[in-house]
VMD Tcl script that draws the C-alpha trace (Angstrom):
set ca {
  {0.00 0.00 0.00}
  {1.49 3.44 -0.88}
  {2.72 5.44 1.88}
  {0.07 8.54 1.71}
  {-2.27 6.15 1.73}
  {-1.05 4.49 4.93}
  {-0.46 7.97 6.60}
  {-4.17 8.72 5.91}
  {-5.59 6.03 7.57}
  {-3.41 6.08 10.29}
  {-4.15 9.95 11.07}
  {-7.91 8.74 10.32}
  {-7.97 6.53 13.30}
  {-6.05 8.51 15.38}
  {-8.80 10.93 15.10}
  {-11.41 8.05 15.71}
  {-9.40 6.87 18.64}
  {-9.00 10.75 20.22}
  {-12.43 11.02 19.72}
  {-14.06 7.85 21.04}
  {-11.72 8.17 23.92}
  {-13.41 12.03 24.21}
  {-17.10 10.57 24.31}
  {-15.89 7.63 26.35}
  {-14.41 9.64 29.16}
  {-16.88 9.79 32.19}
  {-18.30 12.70 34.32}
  {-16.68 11.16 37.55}
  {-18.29 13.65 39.40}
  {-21.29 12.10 41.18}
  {-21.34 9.17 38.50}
  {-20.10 6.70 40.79}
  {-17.65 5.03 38.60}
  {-14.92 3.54 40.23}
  {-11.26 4.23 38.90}
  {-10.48 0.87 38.07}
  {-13.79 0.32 36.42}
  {-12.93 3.43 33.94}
  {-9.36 2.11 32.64}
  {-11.14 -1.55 32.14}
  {-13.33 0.64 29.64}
  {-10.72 2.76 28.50}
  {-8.42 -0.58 27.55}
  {-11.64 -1.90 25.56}
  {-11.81 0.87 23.48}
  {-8.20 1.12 23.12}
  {-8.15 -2.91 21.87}
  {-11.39 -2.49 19.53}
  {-9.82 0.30 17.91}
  {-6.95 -1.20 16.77}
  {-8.57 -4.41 15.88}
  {-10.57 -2.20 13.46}
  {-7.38 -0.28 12.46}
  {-5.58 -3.27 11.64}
  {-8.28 -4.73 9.67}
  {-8.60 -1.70 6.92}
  {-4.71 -1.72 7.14}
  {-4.70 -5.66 5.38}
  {-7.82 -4.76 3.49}
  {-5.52 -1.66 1.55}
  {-2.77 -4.35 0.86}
  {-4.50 -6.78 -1.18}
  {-5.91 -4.12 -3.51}
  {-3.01 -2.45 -5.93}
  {-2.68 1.07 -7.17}
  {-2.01 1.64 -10.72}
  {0.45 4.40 -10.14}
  {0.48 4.72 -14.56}
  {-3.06 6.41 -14.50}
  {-3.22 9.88 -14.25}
  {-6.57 9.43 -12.64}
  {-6.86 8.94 -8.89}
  {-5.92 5.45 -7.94}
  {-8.71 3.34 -6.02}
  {-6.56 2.59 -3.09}
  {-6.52 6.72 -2.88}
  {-10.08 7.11 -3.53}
  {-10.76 4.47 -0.53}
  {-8.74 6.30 2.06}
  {-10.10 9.07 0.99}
  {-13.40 8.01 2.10}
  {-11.88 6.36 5.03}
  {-10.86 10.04 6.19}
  {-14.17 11.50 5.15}
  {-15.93 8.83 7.41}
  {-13.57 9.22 10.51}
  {-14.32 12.73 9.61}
  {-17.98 12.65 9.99}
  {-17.89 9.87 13.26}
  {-16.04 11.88 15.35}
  {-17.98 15.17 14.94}
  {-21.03 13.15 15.73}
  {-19.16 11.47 18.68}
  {-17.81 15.11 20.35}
  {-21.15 16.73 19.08}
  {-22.88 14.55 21.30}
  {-20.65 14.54 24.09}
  {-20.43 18.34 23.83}
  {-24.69 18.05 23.58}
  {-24.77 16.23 27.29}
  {-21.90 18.37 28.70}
  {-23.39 21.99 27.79}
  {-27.07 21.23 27.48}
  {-27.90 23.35 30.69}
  {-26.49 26.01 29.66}
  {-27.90 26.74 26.17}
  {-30.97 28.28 27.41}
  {-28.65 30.88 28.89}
  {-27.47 32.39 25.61}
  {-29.71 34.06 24.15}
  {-28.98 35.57 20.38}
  {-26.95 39.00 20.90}
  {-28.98 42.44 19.80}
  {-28.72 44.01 16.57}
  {-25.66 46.30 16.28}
  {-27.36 49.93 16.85}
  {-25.75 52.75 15.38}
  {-25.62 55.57 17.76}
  {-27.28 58.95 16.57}
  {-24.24 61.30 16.13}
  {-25.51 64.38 18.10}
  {-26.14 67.28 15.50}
  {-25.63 70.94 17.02}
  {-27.99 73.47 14.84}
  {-25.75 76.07 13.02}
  {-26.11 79.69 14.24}
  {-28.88 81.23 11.99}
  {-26.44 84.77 11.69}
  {-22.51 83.29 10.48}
  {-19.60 84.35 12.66}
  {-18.22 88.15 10.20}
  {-21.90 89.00 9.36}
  {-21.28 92.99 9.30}
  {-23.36 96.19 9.03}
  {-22.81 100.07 9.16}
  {-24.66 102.42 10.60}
  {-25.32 105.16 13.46}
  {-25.46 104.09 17.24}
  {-26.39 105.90 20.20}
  {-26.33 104.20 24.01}
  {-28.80 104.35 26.81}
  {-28.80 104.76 30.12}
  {-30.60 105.70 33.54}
  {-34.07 105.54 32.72}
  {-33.78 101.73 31.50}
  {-31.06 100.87 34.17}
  {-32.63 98.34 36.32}
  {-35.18 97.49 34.44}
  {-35.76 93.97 32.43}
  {-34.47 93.99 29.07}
  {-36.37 92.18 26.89}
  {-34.47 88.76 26.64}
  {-35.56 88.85 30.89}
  {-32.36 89.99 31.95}
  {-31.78 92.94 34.20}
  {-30.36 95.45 32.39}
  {-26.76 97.12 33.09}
  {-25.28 100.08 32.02}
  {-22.73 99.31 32.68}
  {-21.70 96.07 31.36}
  {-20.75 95.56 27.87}
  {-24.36 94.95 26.35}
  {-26.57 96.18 23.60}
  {-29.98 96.71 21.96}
  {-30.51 95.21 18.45}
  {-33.70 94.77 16.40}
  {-32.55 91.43 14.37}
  {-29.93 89.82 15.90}
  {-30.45 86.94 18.26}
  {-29.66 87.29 21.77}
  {-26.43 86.11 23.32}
  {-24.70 87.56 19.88}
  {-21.17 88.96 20.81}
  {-20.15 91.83 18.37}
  {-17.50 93.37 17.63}
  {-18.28 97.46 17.49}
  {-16.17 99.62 15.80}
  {-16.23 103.83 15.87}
  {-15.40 104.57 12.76}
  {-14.30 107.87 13.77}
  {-11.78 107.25 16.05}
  {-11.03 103.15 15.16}
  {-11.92 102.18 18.47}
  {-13.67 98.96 19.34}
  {-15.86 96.74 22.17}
  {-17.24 93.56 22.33}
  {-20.63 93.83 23.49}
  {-23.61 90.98 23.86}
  {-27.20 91.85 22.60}
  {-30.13 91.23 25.31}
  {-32.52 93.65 24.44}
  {-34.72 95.16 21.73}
  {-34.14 98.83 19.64}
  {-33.20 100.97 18.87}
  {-36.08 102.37 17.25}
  {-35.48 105.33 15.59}
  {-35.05 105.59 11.85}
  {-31.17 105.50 10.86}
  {-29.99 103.65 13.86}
  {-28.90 100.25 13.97}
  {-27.71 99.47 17.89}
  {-28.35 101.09 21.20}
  {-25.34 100.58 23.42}
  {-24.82 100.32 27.03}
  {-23.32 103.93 28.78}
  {-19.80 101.73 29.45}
  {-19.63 100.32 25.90}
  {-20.31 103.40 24.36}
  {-18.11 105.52 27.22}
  {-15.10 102.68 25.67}
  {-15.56 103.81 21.94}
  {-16.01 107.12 22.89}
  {-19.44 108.03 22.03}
  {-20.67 108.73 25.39}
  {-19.91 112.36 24.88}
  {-21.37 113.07 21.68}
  {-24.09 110.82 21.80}
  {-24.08 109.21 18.62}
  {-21.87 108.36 16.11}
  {-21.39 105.90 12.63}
  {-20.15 102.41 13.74}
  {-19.32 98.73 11.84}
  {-20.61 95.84 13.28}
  {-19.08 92.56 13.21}
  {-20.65 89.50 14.45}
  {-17.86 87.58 16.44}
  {-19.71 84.95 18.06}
  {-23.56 83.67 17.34}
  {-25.31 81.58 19.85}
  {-26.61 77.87 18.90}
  {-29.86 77.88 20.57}
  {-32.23 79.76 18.66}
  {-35.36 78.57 19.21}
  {-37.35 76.82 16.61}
  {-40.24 79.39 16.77}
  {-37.37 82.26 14.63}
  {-39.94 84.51 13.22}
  {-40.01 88.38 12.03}
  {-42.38 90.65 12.21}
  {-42.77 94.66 11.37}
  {-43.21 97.19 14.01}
  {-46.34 99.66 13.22}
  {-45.99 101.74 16.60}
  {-45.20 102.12 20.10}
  {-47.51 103.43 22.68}
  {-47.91 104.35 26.64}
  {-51.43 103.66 26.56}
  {-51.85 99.75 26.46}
  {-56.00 100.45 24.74}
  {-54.44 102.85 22.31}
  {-51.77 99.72 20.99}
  {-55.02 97.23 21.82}
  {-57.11 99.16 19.67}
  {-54.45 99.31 16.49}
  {-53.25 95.42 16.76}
  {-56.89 94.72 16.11}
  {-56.77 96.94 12.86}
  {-54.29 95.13 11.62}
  {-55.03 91.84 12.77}
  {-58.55 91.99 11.02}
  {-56.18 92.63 7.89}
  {-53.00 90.77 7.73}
  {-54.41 88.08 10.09}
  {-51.44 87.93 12.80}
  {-50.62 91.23 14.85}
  {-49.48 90.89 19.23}
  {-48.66 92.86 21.49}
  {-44.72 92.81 23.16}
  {-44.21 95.10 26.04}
  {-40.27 97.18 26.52}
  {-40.17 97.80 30.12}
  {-39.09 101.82 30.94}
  {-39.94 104.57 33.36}
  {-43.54 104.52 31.47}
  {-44.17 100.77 29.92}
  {-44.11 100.92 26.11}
  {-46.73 98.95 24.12}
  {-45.37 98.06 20.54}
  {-47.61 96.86 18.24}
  {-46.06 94.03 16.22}
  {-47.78 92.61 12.63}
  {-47.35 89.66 11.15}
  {-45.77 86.54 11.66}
  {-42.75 85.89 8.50}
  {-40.65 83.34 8.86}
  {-37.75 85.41 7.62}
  {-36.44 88.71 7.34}
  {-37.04 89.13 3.47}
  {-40.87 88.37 3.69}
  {-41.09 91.11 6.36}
  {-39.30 93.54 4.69}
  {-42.34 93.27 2.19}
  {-44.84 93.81 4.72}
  {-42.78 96.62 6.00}
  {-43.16 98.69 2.13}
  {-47.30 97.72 2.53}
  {-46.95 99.45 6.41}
  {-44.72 101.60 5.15}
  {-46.99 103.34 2.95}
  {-49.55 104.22 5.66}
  {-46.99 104.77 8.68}
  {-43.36 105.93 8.21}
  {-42.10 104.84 11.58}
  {-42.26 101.04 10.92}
  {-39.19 98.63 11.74}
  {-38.75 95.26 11.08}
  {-37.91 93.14 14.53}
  {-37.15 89.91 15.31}
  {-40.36 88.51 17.12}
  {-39.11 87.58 20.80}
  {-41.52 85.51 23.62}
  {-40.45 86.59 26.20}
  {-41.53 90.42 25.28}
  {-44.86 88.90 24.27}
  {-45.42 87.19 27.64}
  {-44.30 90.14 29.45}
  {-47.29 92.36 27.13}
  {-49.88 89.32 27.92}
  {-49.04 88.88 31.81}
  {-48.95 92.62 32.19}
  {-52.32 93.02 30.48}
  {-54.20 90.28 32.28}
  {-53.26 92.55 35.82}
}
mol new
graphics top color blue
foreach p $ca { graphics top sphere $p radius 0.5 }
foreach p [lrange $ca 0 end-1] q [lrange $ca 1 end] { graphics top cylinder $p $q radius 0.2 }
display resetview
């Protein structure tokens, strides 16, 4: 018999014997099999085997090989299926043994959950970009509004480095610039104004006193937007400013007018020495659409400006009118 032959069946029933020696080996814990009893068992196995063994060994001898044909020889295909069918017995023999072994714990596993991709966190982007810019006049305010809420809630300071802007979102940091001199501060909007035609930002008494506009009151500035906040609330609407008023039934009387015609006008209260009642119309969800309402306004009432429509101001108006 040729010599790969041989070496197959010989690692064939090597794997048989590992493998029936595998299944054969007892739990000796709590089975109550002597020592003795388990080699006598062991030595049984060991014998059959290689009664078996040496059986297919003779078998393989009497047949020949025909080593001229290029095809594959029987003796080849033989231990070919010899190793295919040691093959097959012991993974039946340890799948079993494995089945008695383990069987407890199965119920234990259960199948693992489906890989979850985590949600990557999304921050919103500010709704005015960090070097936004604008030019204009601004003038500063002081002791009659010191004190007093400003209308992001906030009591307002002058003198800390803070502002009054119609648009811009509160929390915005700008950068202000005289133009006249080149000086600069970094102020933070938190309130509302100013609203007088040509001006574009009220400042506080220090951040103006730090340009140098305290003395002449108002002057042409840049703007620069150095830092936008992230939180803007979902509700970002605009809205056009049709007038201002100490009487709260004089504004009640005109934000009906208008509501009866462009279907949305409230009320938003600026907190002062005397309380100021602006009437605000319309609802646009950006600053473009209310500049058109402001030209249809703006034919009837020259003082109109559009504003950035703020709840807090509103709530103030409504919790101050119900009193």
């Amino acid at each position: 018999m040729p010599r790969a032959s041989r070496e197959a069946v010989t690692c064939s029933w090597r794997f048989i014997h590992w493998a029936a020696l595998r299944h054969a080996k007892p739990n000796l814990v709590g089975s109550g099999e002597s020592d003795q009893n388990h080699d006598k068992r062991r030595n049984r196995i060991i014998e059959e085997h290689g009664r078996k063994k040496q059986k297919t060994l003779n078998q393989l001898r009497r047949r020949r090989v025909h080593p001229e044909d290029g095809m594959m020889g029987r003796d080849d295909r033989l231990s070919r299926k010899i190793i295919l069918l040691a093959a097959a017995l012991a993974l039946v023999l340890t799948a079993s043994s494995c089945a008695r072994k383990h069987k407890h714990k199965t119920a234990a596993h259960a199948n693992p959950p489906p890989n979850v991709t985590p949600r990557r966190e999304t921050k919103p982007n500010p709704t005015i970009p960090s070097g936004y810019s604008e030019q204009g006049i601004a003038s500063w305010y002081g002791i009659p509004f010191n004190g007093r809420p400003a209308a992001d809630g906030e009591i307002y300071d002058m003198e800390a480095m803070v502002a009054a802007h119609r648009l811009l979102p509160f929390n915005t940091w700008l950068k202000v610039t005289n133009l006249a001199n080149n000086q600069s501060v970094n102020v933070r909007v938190i309130d509302r104004g100013p609203f007088v035609n040509g001006r574009i930002i009220d400042l506080s008494k220090a951040a103006a006193r730090q340009i140098g506009l305290l003395g002449p009151g108002i002057g042409e500035v840049r703007l620069e937007v150095i830092s936008a906040p992230r939180d803007i609330p979902a509700n970002d609407f605009y809205a056009v400013q049709a007038g201002a008023f100490s009487s709260r039934e004089n504004a009640e009387r005109l934000r009906e007018k208008y509501a009866e015609r462009f279907g949305n006008a409230q009320l938003a209260l600026k907190h002062g020495p005397v309380p100021l009642w602006r009437v605000l119309v319309g609802k646009e969800p950006s600053v473009e659409a209310a500049n058109q309402l402001a030209i249809v306004l703006g034919a009837e009432n020259k003082s109109v400006f559009v504003v950035r429509l703020d709840e807090t101001e509103i709530q103030a108006a409504a919790a101050a009118g119900s009193r």
